[in-house]
N, C-alpha and C positions, 0 to 999 in steps of 0.2 A: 368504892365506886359501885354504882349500881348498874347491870345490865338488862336492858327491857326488850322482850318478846311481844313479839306478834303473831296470830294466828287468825284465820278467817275462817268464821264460822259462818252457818245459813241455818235458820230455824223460821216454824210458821206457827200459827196458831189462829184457830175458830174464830177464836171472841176480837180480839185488835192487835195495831203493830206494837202496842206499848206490853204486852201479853209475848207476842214475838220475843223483842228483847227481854222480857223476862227469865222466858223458857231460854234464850241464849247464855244469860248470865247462868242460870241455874244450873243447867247443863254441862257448861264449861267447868262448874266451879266442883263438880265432881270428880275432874281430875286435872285440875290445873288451883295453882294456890298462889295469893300474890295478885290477884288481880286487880286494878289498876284503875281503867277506864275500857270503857266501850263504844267504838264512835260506827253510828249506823250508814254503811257505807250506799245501799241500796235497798228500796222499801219498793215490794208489788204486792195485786192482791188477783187470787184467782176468783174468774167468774165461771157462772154457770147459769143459762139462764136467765139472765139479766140480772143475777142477784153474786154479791159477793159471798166466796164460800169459804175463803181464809187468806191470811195476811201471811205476807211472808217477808224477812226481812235478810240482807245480808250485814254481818257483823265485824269490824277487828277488834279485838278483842285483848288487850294489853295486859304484858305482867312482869314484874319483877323476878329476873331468875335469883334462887337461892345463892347465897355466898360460895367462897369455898367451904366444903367441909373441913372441921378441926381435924386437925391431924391428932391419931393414939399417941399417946406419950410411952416412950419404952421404959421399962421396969427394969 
């Protein structure tokens, strides 16, 4: 049986929202393993100026936790 986590993450970035969840996945996947899927829960962008100055997105972030571990065998 498998058991799946959830976690929400928030990431932005310069260039676009698709850049956003990138850097989410990326980010995440440096300590999280098993990852799953990613559904963008919430998407803004800050302005400044009249002009947009970065995108930001909110993420869940899904994963499969590890089994149990094998148990040592006694000698």
């Amino acid at each position: 049986m498998s058991i799946v986590k959830v976690i929400e993450v928030i990431s932005s970035s310069e260039k676009s929202f698709d850049d956003a969840v990138e850097q989410a996945v990326k980010e995440s996947s440096k300590t999280i393993r098993n990852i799953d899927s990613v559904w963008v829960k919430d998407m803004k962008v800050h302005v400044k100026d009249g002009k947009i100055k970065s995108y930001g997105v909110i993420c869940k972030v899904s994963f499969r936790l590890d089994g149990e571990k094998k148990k040592k065998k006694k000698d």
